[in-house]
C-alpha positions in Angstrom: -1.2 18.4 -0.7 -2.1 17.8 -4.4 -3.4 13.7 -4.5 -3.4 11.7 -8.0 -4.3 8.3 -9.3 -2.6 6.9 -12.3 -3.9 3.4 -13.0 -2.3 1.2 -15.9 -4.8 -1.9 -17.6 -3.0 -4.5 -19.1 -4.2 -8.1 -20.9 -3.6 -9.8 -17.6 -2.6 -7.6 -15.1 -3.9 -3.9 -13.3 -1.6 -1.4 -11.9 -2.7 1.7 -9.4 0.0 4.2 -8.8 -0.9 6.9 -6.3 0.7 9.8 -5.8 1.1 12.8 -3.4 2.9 15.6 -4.7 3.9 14.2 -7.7 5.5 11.5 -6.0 4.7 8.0 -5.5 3.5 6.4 -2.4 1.7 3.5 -2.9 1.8 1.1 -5.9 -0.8 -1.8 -6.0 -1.0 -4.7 -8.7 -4.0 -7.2 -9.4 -4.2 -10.5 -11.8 -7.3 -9.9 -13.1 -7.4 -13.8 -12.5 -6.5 -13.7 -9.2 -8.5 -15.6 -6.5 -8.9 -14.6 -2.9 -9.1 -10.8 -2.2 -9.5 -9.3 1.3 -13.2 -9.0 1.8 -14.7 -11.4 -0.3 -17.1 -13.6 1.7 -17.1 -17.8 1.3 -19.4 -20.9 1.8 -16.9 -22.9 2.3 -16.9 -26.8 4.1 -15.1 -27.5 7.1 -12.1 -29.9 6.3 -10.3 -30.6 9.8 -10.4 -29.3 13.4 -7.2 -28.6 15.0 -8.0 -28.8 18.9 -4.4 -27.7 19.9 -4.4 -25.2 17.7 -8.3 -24.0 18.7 -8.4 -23.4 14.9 -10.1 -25.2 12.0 -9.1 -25.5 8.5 -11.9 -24.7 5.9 -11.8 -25.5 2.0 -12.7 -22.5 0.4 -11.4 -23.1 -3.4 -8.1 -22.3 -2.9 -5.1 -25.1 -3.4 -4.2 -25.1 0.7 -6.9 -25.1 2.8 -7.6 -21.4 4.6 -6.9 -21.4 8.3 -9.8 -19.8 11.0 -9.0 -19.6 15.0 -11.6 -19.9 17.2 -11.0 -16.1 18.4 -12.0 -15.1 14.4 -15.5 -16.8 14.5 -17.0 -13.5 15.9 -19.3 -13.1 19.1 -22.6 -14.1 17.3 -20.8 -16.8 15.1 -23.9 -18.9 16.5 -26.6 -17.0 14.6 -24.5 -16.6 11.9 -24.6 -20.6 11.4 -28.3 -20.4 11.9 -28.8 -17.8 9.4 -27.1 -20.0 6.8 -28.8 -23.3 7.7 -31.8 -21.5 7.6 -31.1 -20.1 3.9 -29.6 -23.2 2.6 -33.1 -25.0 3.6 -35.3 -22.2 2.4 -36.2 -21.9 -1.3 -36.5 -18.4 -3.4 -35.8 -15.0 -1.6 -33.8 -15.1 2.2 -35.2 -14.4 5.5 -34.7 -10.8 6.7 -31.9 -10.5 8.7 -34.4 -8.4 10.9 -36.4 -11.0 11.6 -34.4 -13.6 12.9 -34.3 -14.1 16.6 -30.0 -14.3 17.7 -28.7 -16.4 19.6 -26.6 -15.9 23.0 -23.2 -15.2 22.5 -20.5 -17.9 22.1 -18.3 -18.0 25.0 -14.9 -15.8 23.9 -13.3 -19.2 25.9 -14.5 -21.8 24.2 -12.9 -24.5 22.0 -13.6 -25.0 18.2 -14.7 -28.5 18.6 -17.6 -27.1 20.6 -19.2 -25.1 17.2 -17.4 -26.6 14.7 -17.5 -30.3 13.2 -15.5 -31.5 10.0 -18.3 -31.2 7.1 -20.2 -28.5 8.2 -20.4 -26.1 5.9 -19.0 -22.3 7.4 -19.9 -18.6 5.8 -16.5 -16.8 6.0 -14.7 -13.8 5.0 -11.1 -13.6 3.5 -9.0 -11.8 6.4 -5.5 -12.3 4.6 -4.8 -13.3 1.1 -2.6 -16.3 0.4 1.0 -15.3 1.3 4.2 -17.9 0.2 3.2 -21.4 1.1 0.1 -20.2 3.6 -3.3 -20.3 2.5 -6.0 -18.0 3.0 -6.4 -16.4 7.0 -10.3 -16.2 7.3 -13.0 -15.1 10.0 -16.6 -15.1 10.2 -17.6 -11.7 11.7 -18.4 -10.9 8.4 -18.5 -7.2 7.1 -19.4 -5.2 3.9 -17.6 -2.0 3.7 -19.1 0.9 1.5 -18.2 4.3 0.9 -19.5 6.3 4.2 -20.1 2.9 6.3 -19.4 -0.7 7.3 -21.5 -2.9 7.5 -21.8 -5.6 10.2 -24.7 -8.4 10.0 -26.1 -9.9 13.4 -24.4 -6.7 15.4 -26.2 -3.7 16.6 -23.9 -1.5 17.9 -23.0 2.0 16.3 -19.0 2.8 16.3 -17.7 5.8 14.6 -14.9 6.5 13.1 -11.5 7.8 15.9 -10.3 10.4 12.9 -13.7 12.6 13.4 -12.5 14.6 16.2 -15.4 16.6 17.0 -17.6 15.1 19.7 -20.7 16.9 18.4 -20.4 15.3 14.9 -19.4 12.2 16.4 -22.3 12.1 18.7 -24.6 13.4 15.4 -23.5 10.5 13.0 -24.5 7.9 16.3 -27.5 9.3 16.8 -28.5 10.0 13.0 -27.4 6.1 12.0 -29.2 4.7 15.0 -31.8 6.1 14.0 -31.8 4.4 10.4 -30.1 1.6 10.8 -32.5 -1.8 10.3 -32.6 -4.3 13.4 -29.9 -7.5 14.0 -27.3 -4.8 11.9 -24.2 -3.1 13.3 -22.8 -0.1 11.7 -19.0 1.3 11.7 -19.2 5.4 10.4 -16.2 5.8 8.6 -14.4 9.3 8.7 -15.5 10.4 4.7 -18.9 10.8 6.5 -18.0 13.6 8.0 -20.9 16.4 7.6 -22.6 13.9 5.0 -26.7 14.3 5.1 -28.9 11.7 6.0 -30.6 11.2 2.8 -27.2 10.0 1.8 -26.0 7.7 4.8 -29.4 6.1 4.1 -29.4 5.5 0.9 -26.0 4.2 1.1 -27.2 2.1 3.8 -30.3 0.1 2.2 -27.7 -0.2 -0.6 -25.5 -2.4 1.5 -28.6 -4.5 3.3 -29.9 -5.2 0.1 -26.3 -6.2 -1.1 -26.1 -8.7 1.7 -29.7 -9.9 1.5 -29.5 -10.9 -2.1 -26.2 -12.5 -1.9 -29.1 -15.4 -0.1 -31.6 -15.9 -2.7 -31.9 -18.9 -3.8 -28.7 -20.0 -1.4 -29.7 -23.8 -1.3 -28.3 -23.8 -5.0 -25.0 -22.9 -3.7 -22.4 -25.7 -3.6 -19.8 -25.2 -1.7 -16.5 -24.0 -1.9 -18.4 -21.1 -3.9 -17.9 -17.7 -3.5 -20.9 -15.5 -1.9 -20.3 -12.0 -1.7 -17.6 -10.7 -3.8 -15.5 -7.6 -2.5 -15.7 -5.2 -5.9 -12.1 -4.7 -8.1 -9.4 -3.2 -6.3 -9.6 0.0 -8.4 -12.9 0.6 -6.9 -11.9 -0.6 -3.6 -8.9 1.9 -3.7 -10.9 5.0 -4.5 -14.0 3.8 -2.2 -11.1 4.1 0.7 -8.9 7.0 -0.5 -11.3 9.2 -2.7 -11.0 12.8 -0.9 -11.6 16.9 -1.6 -7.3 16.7 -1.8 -7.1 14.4 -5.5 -6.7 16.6 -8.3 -6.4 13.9 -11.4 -7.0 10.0 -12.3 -5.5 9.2 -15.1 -6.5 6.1 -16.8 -5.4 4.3 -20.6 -8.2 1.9 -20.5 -11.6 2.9 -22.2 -13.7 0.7 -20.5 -12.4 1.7 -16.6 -12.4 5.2 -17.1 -16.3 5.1 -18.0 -16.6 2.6 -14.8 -14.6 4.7 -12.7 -16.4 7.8 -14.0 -19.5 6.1 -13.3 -18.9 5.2 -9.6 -17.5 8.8 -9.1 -20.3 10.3 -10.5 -22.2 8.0 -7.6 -20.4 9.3 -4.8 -19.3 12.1 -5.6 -20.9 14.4 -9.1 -18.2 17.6 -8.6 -15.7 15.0 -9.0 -16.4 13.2 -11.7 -14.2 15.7 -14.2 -11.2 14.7 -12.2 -11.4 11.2 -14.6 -9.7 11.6 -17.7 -8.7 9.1 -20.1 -4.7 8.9 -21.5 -3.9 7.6 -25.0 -0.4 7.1 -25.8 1.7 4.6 -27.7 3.8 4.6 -24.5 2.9 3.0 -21.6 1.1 5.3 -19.1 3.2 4.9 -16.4 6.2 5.5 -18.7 4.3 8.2 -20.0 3.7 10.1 -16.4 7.5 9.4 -15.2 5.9 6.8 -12.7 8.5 3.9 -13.9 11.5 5.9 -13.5 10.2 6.2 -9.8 9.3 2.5 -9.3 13.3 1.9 -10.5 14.9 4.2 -8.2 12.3 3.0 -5.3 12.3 -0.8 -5.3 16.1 -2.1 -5.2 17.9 -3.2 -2.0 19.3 -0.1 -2.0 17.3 3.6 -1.7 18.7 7.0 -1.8 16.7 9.8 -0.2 18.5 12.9 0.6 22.2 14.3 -0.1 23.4 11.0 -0.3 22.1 9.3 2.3 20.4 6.1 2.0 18.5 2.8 3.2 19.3 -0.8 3.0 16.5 -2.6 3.2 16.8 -6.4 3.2 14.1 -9.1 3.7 13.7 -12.5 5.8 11.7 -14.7 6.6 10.5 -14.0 9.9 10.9 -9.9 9.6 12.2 -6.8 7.9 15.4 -4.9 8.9 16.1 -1.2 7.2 19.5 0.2 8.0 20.0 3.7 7.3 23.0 5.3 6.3 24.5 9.0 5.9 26.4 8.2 3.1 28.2 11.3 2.2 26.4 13.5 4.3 29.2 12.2 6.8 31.7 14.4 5.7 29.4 17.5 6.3 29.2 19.8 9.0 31.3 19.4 12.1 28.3 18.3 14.7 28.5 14.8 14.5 25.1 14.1 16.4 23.2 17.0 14.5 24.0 15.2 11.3 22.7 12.0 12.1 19.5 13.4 13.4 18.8 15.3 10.2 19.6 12.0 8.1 17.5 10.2 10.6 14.5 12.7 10.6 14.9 12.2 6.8 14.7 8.7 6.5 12.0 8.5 8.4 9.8 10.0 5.6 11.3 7.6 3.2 10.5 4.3 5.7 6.9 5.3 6.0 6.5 5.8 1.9 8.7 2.6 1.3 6.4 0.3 3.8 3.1 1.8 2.1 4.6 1.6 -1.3 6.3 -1.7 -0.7 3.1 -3.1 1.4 5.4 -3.9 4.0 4.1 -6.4 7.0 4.9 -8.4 9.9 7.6 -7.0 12.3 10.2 -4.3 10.9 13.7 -3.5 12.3 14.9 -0.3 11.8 18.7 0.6 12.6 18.6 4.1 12.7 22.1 5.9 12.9 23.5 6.6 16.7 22.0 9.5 18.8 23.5 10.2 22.1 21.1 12.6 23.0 17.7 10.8 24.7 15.5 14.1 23.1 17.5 13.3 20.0 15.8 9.7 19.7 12.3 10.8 20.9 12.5 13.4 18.1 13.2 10.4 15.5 9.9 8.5 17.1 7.8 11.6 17.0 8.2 12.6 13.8 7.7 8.1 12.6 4.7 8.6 14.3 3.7 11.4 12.4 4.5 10.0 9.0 2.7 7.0 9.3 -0.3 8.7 10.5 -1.5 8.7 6.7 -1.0 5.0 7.0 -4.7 3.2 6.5 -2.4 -0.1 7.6 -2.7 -0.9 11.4 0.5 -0.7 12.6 2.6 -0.2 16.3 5.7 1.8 16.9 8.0 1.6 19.5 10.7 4.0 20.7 13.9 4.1 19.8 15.8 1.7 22.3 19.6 2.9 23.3 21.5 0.8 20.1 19.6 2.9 17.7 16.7 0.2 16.6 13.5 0.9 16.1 10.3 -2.1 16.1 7.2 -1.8 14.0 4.6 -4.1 13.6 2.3 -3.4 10.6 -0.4 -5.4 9.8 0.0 -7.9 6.5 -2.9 -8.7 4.8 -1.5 -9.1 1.1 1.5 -10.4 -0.4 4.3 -7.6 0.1 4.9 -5.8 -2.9 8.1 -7.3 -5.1 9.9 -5.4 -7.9 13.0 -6.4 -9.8 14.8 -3.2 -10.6 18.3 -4.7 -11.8 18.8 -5.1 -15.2 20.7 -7.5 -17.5 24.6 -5.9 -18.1 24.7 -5.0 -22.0 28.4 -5.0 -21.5 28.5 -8.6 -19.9 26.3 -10.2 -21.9 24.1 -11.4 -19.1 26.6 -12.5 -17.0 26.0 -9.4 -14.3 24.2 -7.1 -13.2 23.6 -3.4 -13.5 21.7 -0.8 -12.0 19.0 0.9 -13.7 20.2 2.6 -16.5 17.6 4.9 -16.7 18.7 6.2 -12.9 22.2 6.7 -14.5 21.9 10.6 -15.2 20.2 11.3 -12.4 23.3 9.9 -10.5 25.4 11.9 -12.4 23.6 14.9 -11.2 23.6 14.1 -7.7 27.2 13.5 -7.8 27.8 17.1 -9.2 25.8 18.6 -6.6 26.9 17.2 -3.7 30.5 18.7 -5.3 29.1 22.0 -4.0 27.1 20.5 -0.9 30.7 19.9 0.4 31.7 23.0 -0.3 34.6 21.8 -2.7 34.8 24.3 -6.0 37.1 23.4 -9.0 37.6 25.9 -12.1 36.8 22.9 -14.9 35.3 19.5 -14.1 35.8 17.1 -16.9 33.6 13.9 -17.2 34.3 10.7 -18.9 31.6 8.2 -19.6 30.5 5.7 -22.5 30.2 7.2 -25.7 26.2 6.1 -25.8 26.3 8.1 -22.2 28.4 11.2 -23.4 26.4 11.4 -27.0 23.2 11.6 -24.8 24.4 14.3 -22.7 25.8 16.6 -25.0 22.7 16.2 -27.4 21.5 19.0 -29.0 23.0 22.5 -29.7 21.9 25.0 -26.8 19.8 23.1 -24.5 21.8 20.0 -23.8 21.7 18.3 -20.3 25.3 19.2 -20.1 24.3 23.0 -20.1 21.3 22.5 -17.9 24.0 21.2 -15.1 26.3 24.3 -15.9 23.3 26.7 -15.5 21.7 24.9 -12.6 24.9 23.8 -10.5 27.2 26.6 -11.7 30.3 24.8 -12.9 32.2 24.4 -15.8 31.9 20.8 -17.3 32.9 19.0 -20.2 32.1 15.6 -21.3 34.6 13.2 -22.6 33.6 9.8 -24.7 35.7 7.0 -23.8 35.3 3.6 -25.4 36.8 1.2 -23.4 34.1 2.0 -20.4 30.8 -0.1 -19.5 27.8 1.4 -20.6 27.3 2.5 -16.8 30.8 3.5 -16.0 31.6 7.5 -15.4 34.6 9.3 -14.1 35.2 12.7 -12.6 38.6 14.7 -13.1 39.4 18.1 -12.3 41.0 20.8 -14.7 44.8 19.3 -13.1 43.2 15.7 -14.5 43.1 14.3 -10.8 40.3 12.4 -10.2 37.5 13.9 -8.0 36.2 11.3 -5.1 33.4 11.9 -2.4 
């Protein structure tokens, strides 16, 4: 498994595009004047308890106030609050964290009008971005994630990563950051640490406590809302989290990132740092690498996967429901329940890239088509689970229940990820839509194939199209794409213009001129 990064800098916006195997998987966009990303870390002012909800809301900057539960203040919320009292009152450099005394506990029980008062001004760390008409979600167990570890102020316990699987490295990477780590600091070892030395956990470590201690000098300056501790640029964030020995190229078109990026690599990771290379083009890059031909086909309501077969996946308010259908895969074979479990098995690769690539959350119906058979169904939730094991998301799956519906839960943390993929009709003047009408020869394609996936041969296929459509095809004088489908699908095929059709309008006849339908 090959792994690349293709990231796009515009004016106003940056794109990441990653892909495995050529093919993309997850697609993130950032304003680059965008408030309010996951991790950054607040003074903000309490504004108003809500004792029914056990929840206050906290002004942090943003237009609705940002919304903190009483279970989100963390265990040692208490020393927290003294810790910033503390620094707001003291002038020049901060108190070591090791040095301050903590407090007890709060009680996991309690109510927010206990801790809390409206005024008081609250450290806190952005859980959820803004999403529709909600304002930021926030805690205060506050973290700072780096490369090989987590960091976690006023804790002291030592948690290593579940995906390590052996003990003995597990019990190594306890013992080894135990031994390192400074006092009134908790620790989370994430799986990239793996077989990492301690010279580097260490360093890496006194890089984070001196992050967090300097984000308090000279704190009584502060006036809240302000923002502390900022979480570093989601291109950064995205290889700090993904960056493996499995990614091959990042391909960037902006001068000025590739040398950051190159920079940070050459931090982490100096054998990798060749792996950055900078694109010029008077295209855009992800035009360039084919990537916008993939966001087309990937983002409508509508997404083919495999022979034919494809999803439906339409959006409300409360949740997401994906019906899957065979399409004309239903006309193949004779076993009616072996079919639908290979078109389930497939789609089940295509749900897990589409909610990664998509950023999917909240609860997700999937209508998965009928099995009979109970191994049949379990196969279908074996193989979900499988997939989304490559999912950095939290998420839940349940079985298949007996209708054929499927429930995930996958955690939302960012607005999901929203592409308009239809395009103005040339032939309506606006007054339609089309679909893409760079997917169009690709659909022409599949339709030929699936000719001979059905076993169906005919001596001469004729095809009439738009003359824009047929001049495109047939250009050229030995390599046209008309050729390439003879040689490639072995049929006979000629391609008629005909005026009086839309621009995205084709027809197939055979050599009797009846028309061929699937």
């Amino acid at each position: 498994m090959s792994n690349e990064l293709v990231i796009d800098v515009k004016n106003n916006e940056i794109a990441i595009a990653l892909l495995e195997n050529k093919q993309l998987i997850e697609l993130t966009r950032e304003k680059t004047n965008v408030q309010f990303s996951v991790g950054d870390i607040y003074l903000g002012r309490v504004k108003k308890i809500m004792t029914g909800l056990n929840a206050a809301f906290v002004d942090v900057g943003y237009e609705k106030d940002a919304f903190l539960h009483y279970l989100d203040l963390g265990h040692q919320f208490s020393s927290l609050n003294k810790y910033v009292i503390q620094s707001i009152a003291r002038k020049g450099k901060a108190l070591p964290l090791s040095k301050l005394k903590l407090d007890p506990d709060i009680d996991k029980n309690g109510k927010i009008n206990e801790v809390l008062k409206s005024g008081q001004y609250i450290l806190v760390q952005v859980a959820k971005e803004p999403i529709s008409t909600k304002g930021p979600r926030l805690c205060s167990e506050i973290s700072i994630a780096g490369r090989n570890l987590v960091l976690i102020p006023f804790a002291d316990k030592v948690s290593v990563s579940q995906q390590i699987k052996s003990s003995e490295e597990k019990n190594r990477l306890r013992q080894l950051v135990q031994s390192i780590k400074p006092k009134n600091y908790g620790v989370i070892v994430r799986t990239v640490a793996e077989g990492k030395r301690v010279a580097v956990l260490d360093q890496e470590l006194k890089s984070l406590v001196e992050r967090w201690e300097n984000a308090f000098s000279d704190f009584r300056d502060i006036q809240p809302p302000a923002l502390v501790l900022g979480e570093m640029n989601r291109t950064i964030a995205t290889l700090r989290d993904i960056l493996n020995s499995s990614f091959e190229n990042i391909y960037v078109n902006n001068r000025e990132v590739y040398r950051e990026i190159r920079e940070y690599i050459s931090g982490i990771a100096p054998e990798k740092s060749k792996i950055v290379k900078h694109v010029a083009s008077d295209l855009s890059i992800f035009d360039h690498m084919g990537i916008d031909k993939q966001i087309k086909s990937s983002f409508g309501k509508t997404v083919s996967f495999k022979n034919g077969a494809y999803l439906i996946i339409e959006h409300t308010e409360a949740f997401h429901v994906i019906d899957v259908n065979s399409g004309n895969r239903s006309k193949a074979g004779n076993d009616q329940e072996t079919n639908a479990l290979e078109v389930n098995l497939a789609a089940a690769n295509e749900i897990a890239r589409q909610l990664r690539l998509r950023d999917m959350g909240g609860i997700i119906v999937i209508d998965f088509i009928d099995m009979h058979l109970s191994e049949n169904r379990q196969k279908v939730f074996e193989r979900m689970k499988e997939v989304m094991n490559v999912d950095r998301t939290k998420h839940n799956i349940l079985p298949l229940s007996k209708f054929g519906l499927m429930q995930i839960t996958r955690q939302r943390v960012r607005p999901e990820m929203h592409i308009e993929v239809e395009e103005v009709c040339p032939t309506c003047q606006g007054s339609g839509k089309s679909t893409p009408t760079i997917l169009l020869i690709d659909e022409i394609e599949e339709k030929l194939r699936s000719l001979n996936i059905h076993g169906t041969t005919y001596g001469k296929l004729l095809l009439k199209t738009h003359p824009f459509v047929e001049a495109y095809i047939n250009k050229g004088l030995f390599n046209t794409i008309r050729r390439k489908w003879q040689r490639k699908l072995k049929l006979k095929l000629k391609v008629e213009a005909v005026p009086s059709y839309a621009l995205s309008k084709y027809k197939l006849f055979d050599e009797f001129n009846r028309e061929v339908t699937l």
